[in-house]
C-alpha positions in Angstrom: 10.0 5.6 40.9 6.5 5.9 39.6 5.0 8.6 37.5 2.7 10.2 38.6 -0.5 10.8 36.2 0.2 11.4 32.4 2.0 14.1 30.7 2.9 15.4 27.4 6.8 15.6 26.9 6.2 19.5 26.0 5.1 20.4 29.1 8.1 19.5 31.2 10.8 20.5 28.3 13.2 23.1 29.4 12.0 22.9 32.6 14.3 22.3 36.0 15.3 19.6 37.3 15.9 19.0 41.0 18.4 17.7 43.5 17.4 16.3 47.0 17.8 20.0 48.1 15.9 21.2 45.6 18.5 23.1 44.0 18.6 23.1 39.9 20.7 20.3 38.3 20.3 21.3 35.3 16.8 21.8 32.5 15.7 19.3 30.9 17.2 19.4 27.5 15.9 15.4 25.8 15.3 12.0 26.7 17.2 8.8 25.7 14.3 6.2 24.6 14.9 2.7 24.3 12.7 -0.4 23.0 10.5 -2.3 25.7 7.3 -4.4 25.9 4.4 -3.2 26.0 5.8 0.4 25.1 9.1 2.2 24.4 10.4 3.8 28.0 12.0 6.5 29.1 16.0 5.2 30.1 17.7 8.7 30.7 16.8 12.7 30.8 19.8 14.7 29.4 19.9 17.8 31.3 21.6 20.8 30.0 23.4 23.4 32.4 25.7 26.2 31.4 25.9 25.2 27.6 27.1 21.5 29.2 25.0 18.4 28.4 24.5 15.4 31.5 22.7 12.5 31.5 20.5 11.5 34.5 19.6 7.9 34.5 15.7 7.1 35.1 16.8 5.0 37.9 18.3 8.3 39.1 14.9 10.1 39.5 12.8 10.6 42.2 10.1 12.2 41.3 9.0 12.3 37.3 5.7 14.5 36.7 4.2 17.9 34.8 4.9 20.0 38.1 8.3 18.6 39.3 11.3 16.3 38.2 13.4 15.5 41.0 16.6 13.7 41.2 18.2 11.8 44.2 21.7 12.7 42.9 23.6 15.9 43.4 25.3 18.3 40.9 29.1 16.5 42.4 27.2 13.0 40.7 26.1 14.3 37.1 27.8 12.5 33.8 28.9 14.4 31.1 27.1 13.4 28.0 27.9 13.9 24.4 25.4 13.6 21.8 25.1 10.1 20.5 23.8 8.9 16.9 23.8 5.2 18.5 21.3 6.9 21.2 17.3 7.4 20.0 16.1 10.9 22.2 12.8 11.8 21.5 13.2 15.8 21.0 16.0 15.2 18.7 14.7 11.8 16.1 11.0 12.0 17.3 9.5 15.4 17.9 8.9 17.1 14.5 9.6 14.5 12.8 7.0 13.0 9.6 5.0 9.7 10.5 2.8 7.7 8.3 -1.1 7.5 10.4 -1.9 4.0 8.9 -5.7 4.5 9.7 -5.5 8.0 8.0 -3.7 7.0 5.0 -1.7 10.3 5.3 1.4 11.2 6.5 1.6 14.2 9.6 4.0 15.5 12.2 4.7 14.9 15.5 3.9 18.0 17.6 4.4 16.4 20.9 4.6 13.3 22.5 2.1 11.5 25.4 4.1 9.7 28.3 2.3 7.9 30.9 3.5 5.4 34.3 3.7 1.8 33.5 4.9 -0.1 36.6 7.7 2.2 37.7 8.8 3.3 34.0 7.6 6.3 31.9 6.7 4.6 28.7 5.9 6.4 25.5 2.5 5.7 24.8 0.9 8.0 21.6 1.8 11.1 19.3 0.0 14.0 19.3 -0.1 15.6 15.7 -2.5 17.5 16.1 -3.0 21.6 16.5 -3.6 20.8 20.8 0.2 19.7 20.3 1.5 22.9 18.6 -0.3 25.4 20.8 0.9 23.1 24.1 4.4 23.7 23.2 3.7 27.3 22.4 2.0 27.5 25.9 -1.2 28.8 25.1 -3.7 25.3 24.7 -5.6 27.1 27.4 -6.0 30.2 25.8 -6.8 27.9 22.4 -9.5 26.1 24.3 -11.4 29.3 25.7 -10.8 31.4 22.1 -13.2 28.1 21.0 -15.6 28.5 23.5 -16.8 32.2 22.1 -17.8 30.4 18.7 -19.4 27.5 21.2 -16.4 24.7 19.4 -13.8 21.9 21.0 -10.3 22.0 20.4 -10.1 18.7 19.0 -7.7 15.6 20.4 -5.1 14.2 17.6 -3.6 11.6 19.3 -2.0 8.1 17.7 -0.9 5.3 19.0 2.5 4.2 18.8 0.7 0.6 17.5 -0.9 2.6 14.4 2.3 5.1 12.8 5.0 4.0 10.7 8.2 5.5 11.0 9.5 7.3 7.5 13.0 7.4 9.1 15.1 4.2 9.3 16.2 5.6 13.0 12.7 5.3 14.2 12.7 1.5 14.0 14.9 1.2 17.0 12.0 1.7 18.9 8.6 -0.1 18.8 7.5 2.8 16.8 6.3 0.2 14.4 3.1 -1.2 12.4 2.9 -4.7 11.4 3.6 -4.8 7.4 0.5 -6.3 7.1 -1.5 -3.3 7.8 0.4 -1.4 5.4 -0.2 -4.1 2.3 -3.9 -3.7 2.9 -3.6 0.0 2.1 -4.3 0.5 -1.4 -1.5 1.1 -3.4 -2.4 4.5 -4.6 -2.8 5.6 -1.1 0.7 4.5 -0.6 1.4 6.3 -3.4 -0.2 9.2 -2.4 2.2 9.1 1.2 5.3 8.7 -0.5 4.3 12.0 -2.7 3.6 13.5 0.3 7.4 13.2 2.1 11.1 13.8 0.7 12.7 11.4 -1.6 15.0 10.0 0.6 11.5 8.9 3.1 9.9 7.9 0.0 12.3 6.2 -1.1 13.2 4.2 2.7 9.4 3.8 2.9 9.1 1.8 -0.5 11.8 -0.3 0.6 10.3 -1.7 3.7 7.3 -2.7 1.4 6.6 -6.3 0.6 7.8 -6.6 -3.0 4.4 -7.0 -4.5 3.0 -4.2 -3.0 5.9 -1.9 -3.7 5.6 -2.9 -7.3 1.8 -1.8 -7.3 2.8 1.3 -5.4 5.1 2.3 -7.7 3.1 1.6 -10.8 0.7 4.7 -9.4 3.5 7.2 -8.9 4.6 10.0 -11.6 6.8 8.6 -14.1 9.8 10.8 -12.5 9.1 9.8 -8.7 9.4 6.1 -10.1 13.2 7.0 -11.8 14.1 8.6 -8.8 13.0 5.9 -6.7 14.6 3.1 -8.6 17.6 4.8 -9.5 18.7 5.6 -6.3 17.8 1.8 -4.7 20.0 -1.5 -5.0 19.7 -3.1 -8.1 19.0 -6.1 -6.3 16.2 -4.7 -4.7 15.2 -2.9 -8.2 14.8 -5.9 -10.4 12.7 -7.7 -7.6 10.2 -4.7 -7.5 10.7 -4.5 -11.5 9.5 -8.3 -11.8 6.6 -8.0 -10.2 5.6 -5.2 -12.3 3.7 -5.6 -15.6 5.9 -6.1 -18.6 4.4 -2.5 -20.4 4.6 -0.6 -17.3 8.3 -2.3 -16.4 9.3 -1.0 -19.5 8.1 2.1 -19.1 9.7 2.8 -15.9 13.0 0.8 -17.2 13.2 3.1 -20.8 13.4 5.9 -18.4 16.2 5.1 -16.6 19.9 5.4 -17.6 21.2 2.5 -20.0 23.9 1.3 -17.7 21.2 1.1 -14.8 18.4 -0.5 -16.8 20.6 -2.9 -18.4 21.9 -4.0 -14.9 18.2 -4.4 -13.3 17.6 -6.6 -16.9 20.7 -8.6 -15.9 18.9 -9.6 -12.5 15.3 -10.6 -13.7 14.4 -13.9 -14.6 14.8 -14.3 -18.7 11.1 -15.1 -19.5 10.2 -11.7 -17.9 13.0 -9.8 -19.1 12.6 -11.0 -22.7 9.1 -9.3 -22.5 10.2 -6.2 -21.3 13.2 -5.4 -23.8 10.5 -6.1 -26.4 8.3 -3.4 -25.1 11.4 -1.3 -24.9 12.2 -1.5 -29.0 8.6 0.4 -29.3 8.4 4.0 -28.7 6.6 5.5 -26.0 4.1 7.6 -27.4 3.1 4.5 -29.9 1.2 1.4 -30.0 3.5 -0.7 -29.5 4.8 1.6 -26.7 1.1 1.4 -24.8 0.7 -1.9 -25.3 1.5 -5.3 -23.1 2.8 -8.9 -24.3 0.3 -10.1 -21.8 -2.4 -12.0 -23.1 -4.0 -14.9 -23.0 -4.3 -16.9 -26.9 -5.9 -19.9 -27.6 -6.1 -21.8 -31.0 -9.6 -21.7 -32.7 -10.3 -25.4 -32.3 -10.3 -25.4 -28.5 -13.3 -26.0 -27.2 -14.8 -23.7 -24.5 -14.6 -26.8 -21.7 -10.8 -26.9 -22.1 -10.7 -23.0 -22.8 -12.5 -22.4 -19.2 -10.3 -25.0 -17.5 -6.9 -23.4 -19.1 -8.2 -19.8 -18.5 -8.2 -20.6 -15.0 -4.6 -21.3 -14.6 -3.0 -18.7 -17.6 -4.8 -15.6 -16.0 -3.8 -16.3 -12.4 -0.7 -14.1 -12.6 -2.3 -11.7 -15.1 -3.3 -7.9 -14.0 -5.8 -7.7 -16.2 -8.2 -9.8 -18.5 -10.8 -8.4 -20.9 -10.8 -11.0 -24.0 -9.7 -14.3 -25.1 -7.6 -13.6 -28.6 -7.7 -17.1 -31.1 -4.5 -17.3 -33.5 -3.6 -19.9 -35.8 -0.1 -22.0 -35.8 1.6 -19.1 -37.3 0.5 -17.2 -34.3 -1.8 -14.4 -37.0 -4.8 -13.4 -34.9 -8.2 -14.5 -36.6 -10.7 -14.1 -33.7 -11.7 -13.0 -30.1 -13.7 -13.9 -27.8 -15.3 -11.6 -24.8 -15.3 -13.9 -21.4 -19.1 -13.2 -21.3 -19.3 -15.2 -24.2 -17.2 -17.9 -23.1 -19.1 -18.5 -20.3 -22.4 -18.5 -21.7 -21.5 -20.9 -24.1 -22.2 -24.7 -24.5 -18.7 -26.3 -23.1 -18.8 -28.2 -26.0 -18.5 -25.9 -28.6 -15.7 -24.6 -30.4 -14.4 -21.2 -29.8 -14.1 -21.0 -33.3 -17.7 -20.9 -33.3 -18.1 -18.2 -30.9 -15.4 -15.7 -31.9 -15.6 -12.6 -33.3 -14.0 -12.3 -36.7 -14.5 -8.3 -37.2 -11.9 -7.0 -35.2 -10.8 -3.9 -34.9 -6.4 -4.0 -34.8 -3.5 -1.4 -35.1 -0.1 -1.5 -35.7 2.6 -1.1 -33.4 3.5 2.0 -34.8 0.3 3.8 -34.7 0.5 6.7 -32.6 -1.3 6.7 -29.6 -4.0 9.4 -30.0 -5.4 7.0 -33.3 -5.3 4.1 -30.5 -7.4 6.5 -28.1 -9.6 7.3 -30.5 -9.7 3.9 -32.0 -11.0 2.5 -28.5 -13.3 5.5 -27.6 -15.1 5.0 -30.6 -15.9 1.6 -31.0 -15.8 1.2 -26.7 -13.5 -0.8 -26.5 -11.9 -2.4 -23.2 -8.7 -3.8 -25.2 -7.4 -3.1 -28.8 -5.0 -5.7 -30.5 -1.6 -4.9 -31.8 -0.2 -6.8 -34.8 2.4 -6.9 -37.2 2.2 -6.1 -41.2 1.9 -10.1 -41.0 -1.2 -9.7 -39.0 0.8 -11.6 -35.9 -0.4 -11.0 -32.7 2.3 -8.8 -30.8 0.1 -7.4 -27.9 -2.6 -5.6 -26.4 -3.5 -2.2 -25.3 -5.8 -1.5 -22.2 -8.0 0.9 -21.8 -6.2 2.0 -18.3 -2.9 1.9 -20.2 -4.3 4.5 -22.4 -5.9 6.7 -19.7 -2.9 6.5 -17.5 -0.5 8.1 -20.8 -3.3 10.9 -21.9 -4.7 11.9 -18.2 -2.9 13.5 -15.6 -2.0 10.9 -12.6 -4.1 13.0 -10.1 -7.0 12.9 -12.7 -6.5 9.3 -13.6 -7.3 8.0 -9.8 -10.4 10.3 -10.1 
């Protein structure tokens, strides 16, 4: 049984539906959706009738358009139907619900949803989330397009593709109401951010998890410090310690020293010991200090490297790094003595020494200085990266300049 044309599921809702005789079965009360290629299709209507729920079967259906739904069965041939969480209907888990628009990098709601024929099915092809779908299910898009007309304007179309939305409800996935999770690791990670901020936690929360690890770590790096507890608190600890590891050892901690004790510690438990080693040394600082701020990650070489072998081990020790200003030169007791800008290393002969090269005036703090003299500190002398080291003059990390924005400026302002 073909359909006939294309039509929005609002425009037949609640509307009759006919026997052979053309007497009312019942109006139409949902549709049972089920996963097929190309599209999702229609497999049942569920018709409602004296406060009683039936289910007619597509195969049932004579005639499927916006001006009449026909049946070839009789009232005497209807099936009871109870509501079913193992079914997928489109009023019920579709319409109204929140989507994710990939190409929009903004999450919306579904106002109605666009059916059209595909061989003799009804297949699911697009959303409409736009204000055509709310005033079509009010009844009055006509009246919406003409009220336009006076100021000489279009009532614009807001439809997506079921190939480009992303489901924020686990449910969803049922269907091929899916994006490849490709597409969603090329969004930038504060726009993924900025969707999961946008929803409930519990989407949030189901949308971080069906990230690639790497990207959820990223994403989760540019949320509020409280959306992050929530987040991780509330997932596996599996799960957790694998997003946790990918993160950067200072902002790891910082997420970590938020949580409860028993939760951090069992997240610790799960990460490699290199990594986790890093972060509990972060933790011992506290938060609104140096040593709080700062990251164990840094690259060190010994002064009497020369800047051949410096270049060719630079290559290889900042692969996994997020971020790289300077090249800090300690001696065997690991005391910091120079440091050299990679502007300098490059420009110089491959034969020299980076002894030779490196700066010997450098501006340090201690882990303990508070993070407004470590603001200051960098704003004055522009730095990109200020050293922290111990009353021994040991080199215990470095603080960022983005490390020290993202503490003193407001998230929103931050990504500004």
């Amino acid at each position: 049984m073909p359909l006939f044309g294309e039509l929005f599921l609002s425009e037949i809702l609640r509307e009759p539906i006919l026997d052979p005789k053309g007497e009312e079965l019942g109006r139409l009360k949902d549709m049972v959706v089920v996963k097929a290629e190309p599209l999702p299709r229609v497999d049942a209507l569920i018709i409602e009738k004296k406060g009683n729920l039936f289910r007619v079967p597509w195969a049932e259906l004579n005639m499927f358009n916006k001006r009449i739904v026909a049946a070839k069965i009789y009232s005497a041939d209807l099936v009871p139907y109870d509501m079913s969480s193992d079914d997928l209907l489109a009023v019920r888990d579709v319409l109204d619900k929140q989507i994710v628009d990939v190409n929009g990098v903004k999450v919306v709601r579904v106002n109605d949803i666009k059916l059209e024929g595909y061989a003799s099915e009804a297949v699911l092809i697009a959303v409409d989330v736009g204000v055509r779908g709310i005033l079509r299910r009010l009844g009055i898009e006509r009246k919406g397009e003409d009220f336009l007309k006076v100021f000489k304007a279009t009532l614009p179309f807001n439809l997506i593709s079921w190939n480009y939305i992303q489901p924020l409800q686990p449910k969803l996935t049922a269907i091929s109401l899916t994006v490849p999770r490709q597409m969603l690791s090329e969004l930038h990670p504060a726009d993924i951010a900025d969707i999961i901020s946008q929803v409930s936690h519990d989407e949030g929360a189901a949308f971080l998890k069906n990230l690639d690890v790497d990207v959820a770590a990223e994403t989760l790096s540019e949320l509020s410090t409280e959306t992050q507890v929530e987040l991780i608190r509330g997932m596996d600890t599996e799960k957790a310690s694998d997003i946790i590891e990918m993160m950067p050892p200072d902002e790891a901690a910082d997420v970590l020293g938020d949580l409860p004790a028993e939760k951090a510690k069992e997240i610790l438990e799960h990460i490699e010991k290199e990594e986790a080693e890093d972060i509990q040394e972060l933790l011992g600082h506290e938060e609104d200090t140096a040593g709080g701020l700062m990251t164990n990650e840094f690259i060190a070489y010994s002064p009497g490297m020369t800047v051949r072998k410096a270049i060719e081990k630079f290559k290889q020790d900042a692969q996994e790094m997020e971020t790289v200003y300077y090249i800090y030169l300690v001696d065997e007791a690991e005391r910091l003595v120079g440091v050299v800008s990679l502007r300098e290393l490059l420009l110089a002969d491959p034969d020299t020494n980076l002894s030779e090269i490196m700066e010997t005036k450098i501006k340090t703090v201690a882990p303990e200085e508070d993070e407004k003299v470590v603001a200051k500190i960098t704003t004055k002398y522009s730095l990109v990266a200020l050293p922290v080291v111990d009353s021994d003059g040991v080199l215990l990390g470095v603080v960022t300049v983005d490390d020290i924005l993202a503490r003193i400026l407001p998230l929103g302002t931050k990504r500004k």
